[in-house]
C-alpha positions in Angstrom: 50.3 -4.9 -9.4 51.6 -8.0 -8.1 54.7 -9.0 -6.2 57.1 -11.5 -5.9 60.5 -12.5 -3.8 63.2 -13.7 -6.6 66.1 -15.5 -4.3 68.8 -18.1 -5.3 69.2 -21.1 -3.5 71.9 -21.0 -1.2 71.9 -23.2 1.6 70.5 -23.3 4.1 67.4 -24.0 2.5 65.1 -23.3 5.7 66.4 -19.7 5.1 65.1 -19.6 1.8 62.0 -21.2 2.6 61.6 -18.3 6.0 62.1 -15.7 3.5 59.3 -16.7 1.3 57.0 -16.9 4.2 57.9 -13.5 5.5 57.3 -12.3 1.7 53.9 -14.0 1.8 53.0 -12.5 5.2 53.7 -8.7 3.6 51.7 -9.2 0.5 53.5 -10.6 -2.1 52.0 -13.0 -4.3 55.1 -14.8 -6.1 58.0 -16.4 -4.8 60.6 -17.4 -7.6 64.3 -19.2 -7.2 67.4 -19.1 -9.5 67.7 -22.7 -11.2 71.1 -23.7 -11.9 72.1 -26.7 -10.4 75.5 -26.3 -10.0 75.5 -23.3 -8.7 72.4 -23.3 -5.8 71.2 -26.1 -4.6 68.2 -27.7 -6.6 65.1 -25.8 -6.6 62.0 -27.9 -6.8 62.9 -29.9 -3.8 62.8 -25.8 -2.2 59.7 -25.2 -3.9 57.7 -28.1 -2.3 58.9 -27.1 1.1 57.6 -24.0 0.2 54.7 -24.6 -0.5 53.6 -26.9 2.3 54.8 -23.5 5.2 52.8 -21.0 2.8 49.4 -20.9 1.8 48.8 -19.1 -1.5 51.9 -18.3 -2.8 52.5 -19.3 -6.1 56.0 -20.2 -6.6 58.7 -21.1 -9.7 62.2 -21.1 -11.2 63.3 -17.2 -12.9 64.2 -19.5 -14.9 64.3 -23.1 -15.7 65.8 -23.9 -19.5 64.7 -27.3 -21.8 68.4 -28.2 -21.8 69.6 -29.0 -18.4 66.4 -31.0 -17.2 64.4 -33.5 -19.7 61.2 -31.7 -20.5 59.2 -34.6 -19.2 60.7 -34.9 -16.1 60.1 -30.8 -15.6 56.2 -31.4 -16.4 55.9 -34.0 -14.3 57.8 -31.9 -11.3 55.2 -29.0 -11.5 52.6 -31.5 -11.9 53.2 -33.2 -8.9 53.8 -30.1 -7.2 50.3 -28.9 -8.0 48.5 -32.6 -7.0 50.2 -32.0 -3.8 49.5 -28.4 -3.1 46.8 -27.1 -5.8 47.5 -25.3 -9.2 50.2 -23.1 -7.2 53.4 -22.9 -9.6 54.3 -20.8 -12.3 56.9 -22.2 -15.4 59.5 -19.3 -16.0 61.8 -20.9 -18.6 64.3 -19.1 -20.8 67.1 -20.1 -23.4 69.7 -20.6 -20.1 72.4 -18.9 -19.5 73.8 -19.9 -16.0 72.8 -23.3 -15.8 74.2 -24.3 -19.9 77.2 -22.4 -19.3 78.7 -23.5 -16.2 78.2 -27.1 -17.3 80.2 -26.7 -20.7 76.8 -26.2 -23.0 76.0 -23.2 -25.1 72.4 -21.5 -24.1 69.6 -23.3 -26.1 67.9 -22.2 -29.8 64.8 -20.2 -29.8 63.1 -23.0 -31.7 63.8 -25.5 -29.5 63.0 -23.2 -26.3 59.3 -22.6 -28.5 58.9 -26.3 -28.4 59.8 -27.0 -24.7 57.1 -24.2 -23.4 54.2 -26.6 -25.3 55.2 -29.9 -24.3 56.1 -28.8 -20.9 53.1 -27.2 -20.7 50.4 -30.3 -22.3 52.1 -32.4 -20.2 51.9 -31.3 -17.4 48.2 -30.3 -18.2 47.4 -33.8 -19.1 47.3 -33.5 -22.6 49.4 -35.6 -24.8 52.9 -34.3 -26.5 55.8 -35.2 -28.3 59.6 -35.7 -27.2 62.1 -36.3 -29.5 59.3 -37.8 -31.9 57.6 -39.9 -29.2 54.4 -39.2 -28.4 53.9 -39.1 -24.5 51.4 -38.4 -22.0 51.4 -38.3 -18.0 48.9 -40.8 -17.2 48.0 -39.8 -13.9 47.0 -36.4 -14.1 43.9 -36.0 -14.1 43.8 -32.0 -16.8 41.5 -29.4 -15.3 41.9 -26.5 -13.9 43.9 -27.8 -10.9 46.3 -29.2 -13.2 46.7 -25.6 -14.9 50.5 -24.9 -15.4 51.2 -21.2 -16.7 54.7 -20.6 -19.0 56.6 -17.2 -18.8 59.2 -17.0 -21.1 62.2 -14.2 -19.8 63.4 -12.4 -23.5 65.5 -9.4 -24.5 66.2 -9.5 -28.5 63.5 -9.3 -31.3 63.0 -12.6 -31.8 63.0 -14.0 -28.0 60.5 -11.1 -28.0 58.4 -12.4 -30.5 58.3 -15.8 -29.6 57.0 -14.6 -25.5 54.3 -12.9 -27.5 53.7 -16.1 -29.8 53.2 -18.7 -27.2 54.1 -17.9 -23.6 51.3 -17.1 -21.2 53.6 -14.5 -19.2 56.8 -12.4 -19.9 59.8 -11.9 -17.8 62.1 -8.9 -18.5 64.8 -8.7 -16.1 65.6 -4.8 -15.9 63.5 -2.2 -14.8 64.0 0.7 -16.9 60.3 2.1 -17.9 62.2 3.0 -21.9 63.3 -0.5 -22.5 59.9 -2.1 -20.6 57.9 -0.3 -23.2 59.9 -1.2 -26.2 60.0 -5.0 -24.7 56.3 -5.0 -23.9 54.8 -3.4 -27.1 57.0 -6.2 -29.2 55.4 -8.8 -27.2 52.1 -7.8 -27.3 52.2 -7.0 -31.0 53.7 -10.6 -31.7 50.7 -11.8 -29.7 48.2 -10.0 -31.7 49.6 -10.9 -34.7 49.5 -14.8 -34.0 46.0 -14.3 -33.1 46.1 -14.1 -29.1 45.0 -11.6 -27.0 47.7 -9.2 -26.2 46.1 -8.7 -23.0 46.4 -12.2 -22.1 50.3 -12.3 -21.8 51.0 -11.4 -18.0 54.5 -9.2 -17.8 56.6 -9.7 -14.7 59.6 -7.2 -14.2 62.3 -8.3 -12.0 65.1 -6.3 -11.0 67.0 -5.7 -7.4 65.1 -3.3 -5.2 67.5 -1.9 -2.7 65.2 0.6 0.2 67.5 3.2 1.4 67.3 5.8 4.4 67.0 8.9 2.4 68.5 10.3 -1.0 72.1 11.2 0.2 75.2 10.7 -1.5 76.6 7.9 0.6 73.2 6.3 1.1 72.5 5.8 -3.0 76.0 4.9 -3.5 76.3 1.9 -1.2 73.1 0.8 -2.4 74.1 0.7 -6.0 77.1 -1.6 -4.9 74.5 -3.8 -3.4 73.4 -3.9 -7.1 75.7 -3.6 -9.3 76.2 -7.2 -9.8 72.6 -6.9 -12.1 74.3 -5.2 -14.6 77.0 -7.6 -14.9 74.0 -10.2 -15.2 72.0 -8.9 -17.6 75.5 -7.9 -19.4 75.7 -11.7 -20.3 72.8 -11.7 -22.6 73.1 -8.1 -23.8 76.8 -9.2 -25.3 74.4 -11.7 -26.9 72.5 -9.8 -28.4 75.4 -7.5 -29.6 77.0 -10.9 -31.1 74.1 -11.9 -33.0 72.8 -8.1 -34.1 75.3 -5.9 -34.2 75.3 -3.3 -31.5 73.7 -0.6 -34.1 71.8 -2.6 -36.0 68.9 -1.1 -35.0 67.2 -4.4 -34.4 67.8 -3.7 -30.3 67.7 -0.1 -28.4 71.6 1.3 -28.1 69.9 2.4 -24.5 70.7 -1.3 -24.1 73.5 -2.7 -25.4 76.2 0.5 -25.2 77.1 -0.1 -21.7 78.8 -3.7 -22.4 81.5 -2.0 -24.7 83.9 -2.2 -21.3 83.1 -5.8 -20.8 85.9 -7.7 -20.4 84.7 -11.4 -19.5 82.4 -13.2 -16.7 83.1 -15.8 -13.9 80.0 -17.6 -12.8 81.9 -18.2 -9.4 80.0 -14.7 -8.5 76.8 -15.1 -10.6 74.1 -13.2 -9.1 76.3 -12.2 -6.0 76.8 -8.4 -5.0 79.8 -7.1 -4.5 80.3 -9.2 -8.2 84.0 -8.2 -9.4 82.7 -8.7 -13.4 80.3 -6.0 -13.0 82.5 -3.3 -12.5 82.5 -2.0 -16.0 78.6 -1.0 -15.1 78.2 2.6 -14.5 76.0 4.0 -11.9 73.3 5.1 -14.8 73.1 1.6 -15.8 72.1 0.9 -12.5 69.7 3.2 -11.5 68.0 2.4 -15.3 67.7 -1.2 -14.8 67.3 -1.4 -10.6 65.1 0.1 -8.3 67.3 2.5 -5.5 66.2 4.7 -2.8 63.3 5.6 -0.2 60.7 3.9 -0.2 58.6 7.0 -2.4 61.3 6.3 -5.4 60.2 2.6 -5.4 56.4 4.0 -5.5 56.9 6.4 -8.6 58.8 3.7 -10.7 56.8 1.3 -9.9 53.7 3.7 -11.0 55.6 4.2 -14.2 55.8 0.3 -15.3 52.4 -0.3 -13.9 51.6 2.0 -16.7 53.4 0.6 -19.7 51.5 -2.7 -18.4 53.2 -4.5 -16.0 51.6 -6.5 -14.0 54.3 -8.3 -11.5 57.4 -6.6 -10.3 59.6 -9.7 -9.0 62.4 -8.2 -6.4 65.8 -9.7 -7.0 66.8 -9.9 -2.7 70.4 -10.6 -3.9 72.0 -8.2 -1.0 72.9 -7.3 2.7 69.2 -6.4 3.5 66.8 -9.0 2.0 64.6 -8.9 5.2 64.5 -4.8 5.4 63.6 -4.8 1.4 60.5 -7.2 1.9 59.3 -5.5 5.2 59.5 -2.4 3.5 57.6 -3.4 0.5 55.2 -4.6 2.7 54.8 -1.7 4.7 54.9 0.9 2.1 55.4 -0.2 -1.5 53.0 -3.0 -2.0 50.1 -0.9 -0.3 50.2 1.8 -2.5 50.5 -0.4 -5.5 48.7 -3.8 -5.2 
């Protein structure tokens, strides 16, 4: 199993950039950034600083959408930043959720999201694509493996699902609850089989908040699940989509998922992300011991063991908390040696 480091861009950006290379320097193998630009502060500029203090980490946004940036401009970005530094950068795109809706924009159509992950990616491989009916193509790179740009597509309903499985190369699920990672995983992997693809081809990255905590007491569990709580109030925001469009027993999505919004009242951006997140209180402890990982380092271990199971091949850590260094030295020490 691989690792990555998922952080959002707060300034100062030297501190993101320090935390990737301590990450690196423990083992992990991925380091991703939030991408909404009004929000953090803009990613790619981080990711090529990045890149030039590391020296294999791959890194990308969890996730970019094709409505905030042109999907030209986004290909040529990850193009440049693998002519500068080799084929070192990842695409994690989704429909949007922070980045569309803070700016006044609904999240983006599946079909449109479908079409963005194939011109993003031919561009940016050198091959030649069409954007808004005119065909393109980046004359300067050169294709080849070095110019190899992989696209994970993150998904939760039945038909984000099956597009992932259709024509990502990876797929991100954002919770980390092994019942919902095995109903997620075989519906990508059957969509990938039935378009003709390899199932096995499809990487699947996990990414959820890992908080390490001293021992199992009362008190030490409990402020660690404030530390994540805020997850569930994330993840809230596109489970109330999927209630919206499906019904919340319409059998089309697990109720394991969708009950726990029923005591949603409404979200502010203003603490997207953030622990101690004052929209996520309406998500009970269960919810966040399903969908996080909390506890001694031997907790992480067995979960982990679980997903690695069901197929997972990436668990990303969400280091959105008061101990981002103590979580990536303890993966290092422990967690990522019995796993990776």
């Amino acid at each position: 199993m691989d690792f990555g480091l998922v952080l959002q861009t707060d300034p100062p950006a030297t501190e993101t950039v320090s935390l990737m290379r301590r990450a690196e320097r423990h083992g992990f193998r991925h380091g991703w950034t939030f991408d909404s630009a009004v929000l953090w502060q803009e990613p790619f500029v981080i990711h090529s600083r990045i890149l030039a203090e590391t020296e294999r980490l791959i890194v990308g946004p969890m996730v970019t959408n094709p409505g905030t940036r042109t999907w030209e401009v986004t290909a040529s970005t990850f193009a440049t930043l693998n002519e500068m530094y080799g084929p070192r950068t990842v695409c994690g795109i989704g429909r949007g959720d922070s980045a569309m809706r803070v700016a006044g924009r609904s999240p983006n159509t599946l079909a449109r999201l479908g079409e963005a992950m194939t011109v993003i990616r031919d561009l940016a491989e050198g091959r030649e694509a069409v954007v808004d009916g005119v065909p393109l193509r980046l004359p300067w790179v050169r294709g080849g493996p070095a110019a190899r740009l992989p696209v994970w597509m993150a998904a939760y309903g039945p038909k984000a699902l099956k597009l992932a499985g259709e024509r990502a190369d990876g797929f991100i699920l954002q919770l980390a609850d092994p019942f919902l990672a095995e109903w997620m995983i075989k519906a990508v992997k059957s969509a990938a089989a039935e378009a003709g693809r390899d199932p096995d081809a499809v990487t699947v990255c996990v990414a959820a908040p890992a908080y390490v905590t001293p021992d199992t007491s009362g008190a030490a569990l409990e402020y660690a699940r404030e530390q994540c709580r805020w997850f569930g109030g994330m993840v809230g925001n596109h489970v109330a989509d999927l209630v919206a469009r499906y019904g919340e027993r319409s059998g089309m999505v697990p109720e394991e998922l969708t009950a726990y919004v029923r005591e949603r009242q409404g979200y502010d951006y203003a603490h997207h992300g953030r622990s101690g997140n004052p929209d996520a209180a309406f998500v009970p402890d269960e919810i966040v011991d399903r969908f996080c990982l909390i506890g001694p380092v031997e907790a992480h271990v067995a979960k982990l063991r679980r997903l690695r199971d069901l197929g997972v091949d990436q668990f990303a850590v969400y280091a959105m908390h008061d101990a981002r260094k103590e979580v990536i030295d303890a993966y290092g020490r422990a967690v990522i040696p019995a796993l990776g």
